[in-house]
C-alpha positions, 0 to 999 in steps of 0.5 A: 760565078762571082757573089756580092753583098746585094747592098753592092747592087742596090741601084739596079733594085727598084720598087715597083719593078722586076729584080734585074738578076737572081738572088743567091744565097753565100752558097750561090743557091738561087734564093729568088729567080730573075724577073720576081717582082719588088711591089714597093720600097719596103719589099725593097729595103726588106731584101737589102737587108736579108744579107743574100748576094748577087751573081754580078756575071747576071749584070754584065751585058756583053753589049755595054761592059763596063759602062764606063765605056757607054755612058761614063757615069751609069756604072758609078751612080749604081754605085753610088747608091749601093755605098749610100745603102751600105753605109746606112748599116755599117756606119750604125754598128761600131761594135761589128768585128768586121766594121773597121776593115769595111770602113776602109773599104768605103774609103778605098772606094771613095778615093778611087772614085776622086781619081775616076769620076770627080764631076760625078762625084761633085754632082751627086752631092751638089744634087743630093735632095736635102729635104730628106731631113731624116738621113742628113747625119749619114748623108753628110758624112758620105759627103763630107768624105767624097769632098775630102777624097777629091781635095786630098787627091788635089795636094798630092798626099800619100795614099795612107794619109788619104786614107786616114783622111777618108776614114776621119770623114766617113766615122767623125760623128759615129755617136750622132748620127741619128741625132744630127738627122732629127735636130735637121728635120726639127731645127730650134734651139738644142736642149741639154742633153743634145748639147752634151751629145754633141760636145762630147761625140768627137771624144766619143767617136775616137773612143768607138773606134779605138775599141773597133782596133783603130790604131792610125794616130792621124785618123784618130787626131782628125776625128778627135780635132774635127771641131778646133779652131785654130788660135782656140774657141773650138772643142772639145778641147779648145786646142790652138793648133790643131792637126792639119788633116783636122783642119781640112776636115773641118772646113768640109765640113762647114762647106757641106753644113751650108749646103744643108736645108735643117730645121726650116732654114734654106740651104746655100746655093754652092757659090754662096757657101763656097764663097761663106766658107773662104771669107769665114774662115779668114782666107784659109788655105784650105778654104781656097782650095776646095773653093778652086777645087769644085769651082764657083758651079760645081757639077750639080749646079743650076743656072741660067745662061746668056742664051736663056737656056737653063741648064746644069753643070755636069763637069768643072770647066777651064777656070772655077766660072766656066763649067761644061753644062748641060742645057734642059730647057729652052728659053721658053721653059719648054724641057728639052728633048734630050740634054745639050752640052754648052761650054760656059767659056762661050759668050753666048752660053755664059752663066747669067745667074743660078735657077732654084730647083722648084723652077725646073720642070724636067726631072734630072737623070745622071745616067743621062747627063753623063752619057757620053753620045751628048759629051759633044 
């Protein structure tokens, strides 16, 4: 018997549906069978957060071990989701003895994940639904630390330096992160004390983190100095030549802000963000980087095609416009069967322009998208 938290399984719990496995308690007695029915989303989240556990050799189904070896991506939107629901109650209790080693763990996983699934990576944060106003502050940070986990892998840096780069992603807006979720859904000019909160959370976080035994120097420089510019003009101390761990950081940050819906203001399509960032940012060479690292389509991405075809991104192609796509509806807008692989490299599956998301008429499924009997 091998127990994990519940939260670690959270994908495979769905409101409306039996429970796929038993729940246990840290001894292993079997609290609620296999099969108990979960009637609706508060019943849900009500159970992931009772601190109970799984038997994961109830997940294991000889057929489809592992399943990387079927599909390549089920396995990682499951958990995908469990991190997402883990973080929403690690990275709101600073105070826990427990929360810096946890902390560390999730950026363990997200560097593993840059390694084995980079495009599905990409693609669950290009496609993350951001009229969901109320979780932007954590979602942003999950994000922000996926993205930097792919661009620290890109320039080859040592393990603990991508580590610290993670961690400064994953805890940079502890102080705000409730806060960021109600200026997203409401918009308009901050008040005061909203300014405040915000000019002085990076001093706030570093603070926070140093009380939950933080010692790694480039972590903290990284949170302290994620707002800096270089040659002055940022905060919350105007430095004119911030750490460079910061600094890549930042444009994260910036990259992902544009892709954001908030307050009524429409996000960015990514090549528009992409190539805002770039231009803003003078020519960074970071900026050029994570624009070649995720590509002008990255994963997620809607677009038309020479063939009229529309169809998403699933894996970044040879050059930065040429991705591997899944095509879903026809050129009559008809939702295709089942998702067709085009190379975009192809004069006649060439990407014409983006699609907006109200057009589409077919309800996107990762698992899917992934699953390797439609790789070809």
């Amino acid at each position: 018997m091998k127990l994990v938290p519940i939260q670690q399984v959270a994908g495979h719990i769905k409101a409306g549906a039996p429970l796929p496995f038993g729940v246990r308690d840290a001894e292993g007695k079997l609290l609620l069978a296999k099969g108990q029915p979960v009637p609706n989303e508060q019943m849900r989240e009500a159970l992931l957060n009772r601190g109970v556990f799984v038997d994961m050799e109830e997940l294991r189904d000889p057929s489809r071990r592992g399943s990387d070896e079927g599909t390549g991506g089920e396995d990682f939107f499951a958990r995908w989701e469990a991190l997402q629901t883990r973080l929403s109650v690690l990275l709101r209790a600073p105070q826990e003895p427990l929360f810096l080693p946890r902390v560390k763990e999730c950026a363990a996983l997200l560097i593993a994940w840059a390694e084995r699934f980079p495009d599905q990576l990409l693609f669950v944060v290009i496609q993350h639904d951001h009229s969901r106003h109320e979780v932007y502050g954590l979602a942003h940070l999950l994000h922000t630390a996926a993205v930097a986990a792919l661009l620290a892998r890109r320039l080859a840096w040592a393990p603990e330096r991508q580590k610290s780069l993670v961690g400064a992603a994953l805890t940079m807006n502890l102080s705000i992160i409730d806060l960021q979720g109600r200026l997203a859904s409401r918009g308009g000019k901050l008040a005061p004390p909203q300014r405040a909160a915000i000019d002085r959370h990076p001093d706030e976080a570093v603070a926070w983190l140093r009380n939950a035994g933080l010692e790694d120097a480039e972590w903290l420089a990284a949170v302290a100095q994620h707002h800096e510019q270089p040659g002055g003009g940022g905060y919350p101390q105007g430095l004119t030549e911030p750490d460079e761990t910061a600094q890549l950081l930042r444009l994260v940050d910036i990259f992902l802000a544009k892709l954001a819906s908030r307050g009524g203001r429409a996000g960015l399509p990514a090549p528009q963000a992409a190539k805002s960032l770039y231009t803003g940012s003078n020519g960074h060479p970071f900026a050029a980087l994570l624009v070649k690292e995720v590509g002008m389509f990255p994963p997620g991405t809607l677009v038309k095609l020479a063939s009229g075809e529309t169809a998403v991104a699933v894996r970044r192609g040879t050059s930065g416009n040429t991705p591997i796509v899944s095509a879903v509806m026809n050129r009559h807008g008809d939702a295709l069967g089942s998702p067709v692989r085009r190379d975009t490299a192809v004069a006649e599956y060439a990407i014409t322009g983006l699609v907006a998301a109200q057009v589409l008429r077919v309800k996107l499924s990762p698992h899917q998208l992934y699953d390797r009997r439609y790789e070809a």
